[in-house]
C-alpha positions as CSV (number, residue, x, y, z in Angstrom):
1,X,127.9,105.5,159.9
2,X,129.2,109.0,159.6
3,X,125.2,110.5,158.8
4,X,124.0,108.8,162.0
5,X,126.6,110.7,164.5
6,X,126.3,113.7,162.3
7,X,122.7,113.6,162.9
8,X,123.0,112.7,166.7
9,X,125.4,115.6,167.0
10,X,123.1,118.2,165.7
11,X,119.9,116.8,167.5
12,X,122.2,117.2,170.8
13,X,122.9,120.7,169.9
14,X,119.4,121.7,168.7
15,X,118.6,119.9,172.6
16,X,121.3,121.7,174.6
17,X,120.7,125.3,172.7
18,X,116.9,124.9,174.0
19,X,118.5,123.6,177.7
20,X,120.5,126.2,178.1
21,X,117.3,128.8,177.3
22,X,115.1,126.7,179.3
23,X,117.0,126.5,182.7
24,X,116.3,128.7,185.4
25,X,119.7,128.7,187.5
26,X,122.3,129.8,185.8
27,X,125.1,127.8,187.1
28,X,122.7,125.2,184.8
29,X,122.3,127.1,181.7
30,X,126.7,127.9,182.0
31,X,127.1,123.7,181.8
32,X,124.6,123.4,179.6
33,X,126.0,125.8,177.3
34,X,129.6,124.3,178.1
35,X,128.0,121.2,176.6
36,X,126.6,123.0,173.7
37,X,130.1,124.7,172.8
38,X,131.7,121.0,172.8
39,X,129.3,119.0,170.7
40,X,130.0,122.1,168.2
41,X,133.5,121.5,167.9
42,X,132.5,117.8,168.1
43,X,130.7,118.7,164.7
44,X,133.6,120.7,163.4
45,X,135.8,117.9,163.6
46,X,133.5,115.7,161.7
47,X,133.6,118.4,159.1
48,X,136.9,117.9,158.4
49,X,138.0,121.5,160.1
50,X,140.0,120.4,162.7
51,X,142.4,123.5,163.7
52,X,138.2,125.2,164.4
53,X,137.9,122.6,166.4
54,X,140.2,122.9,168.7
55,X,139.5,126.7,168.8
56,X,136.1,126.1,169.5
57,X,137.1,123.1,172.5
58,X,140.2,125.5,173.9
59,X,138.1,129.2,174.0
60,X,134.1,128.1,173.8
61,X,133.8,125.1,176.0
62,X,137.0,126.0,178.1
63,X,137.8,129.8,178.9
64,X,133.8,131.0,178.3
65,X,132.6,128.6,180.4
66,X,135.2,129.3,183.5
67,X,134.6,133.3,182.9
68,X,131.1,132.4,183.2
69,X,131.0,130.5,186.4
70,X,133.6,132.4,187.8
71,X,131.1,135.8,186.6
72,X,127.9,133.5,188.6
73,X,129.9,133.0,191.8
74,X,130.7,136.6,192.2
75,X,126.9,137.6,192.1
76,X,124.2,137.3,194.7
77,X,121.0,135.5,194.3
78,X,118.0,137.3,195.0
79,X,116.0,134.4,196.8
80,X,111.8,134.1,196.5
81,X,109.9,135.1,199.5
């Protein structure tokens, strides 16, 4: 039971590190890699490593992705003619 969501973990990382490449608006790419940084400490967990964890949780998926939204809202979009 434990190889099949340590499997499904890494297949949704391996899917969100090629969303987070792949989207054009950033405000995307900043949730996407919010995502990313959670199923990592996800995996951490499982590995038995849980004060990474909750490093990972609290500073990659919480405080990077705030700085980078806040960091998106304060710049302009240069619209297509």
């Amino acid at each position: 039971m434990i190889e099949l969501i340590h499997i499904a973990v890494l297949a949704g990382l391996v899917i969100l590190a090629l969303m987070v490449f792949a989207f054009k608006d950033l405000l995307h790419a900043a949730i996407a890699f919010a995502g990313f940084s959670f199923l990592l400490a996800l995996e951490f967990y499982i590995l038995q490593a849980p004060d990474v964890a909750i490093a990972e949780a609290g500073i990659g998926a919480g405080l990077t992705t705030a700085i980078l939204v806040i960091a998106i809202r304060c710049t302009s979009r240069k619209e297509a003619d």
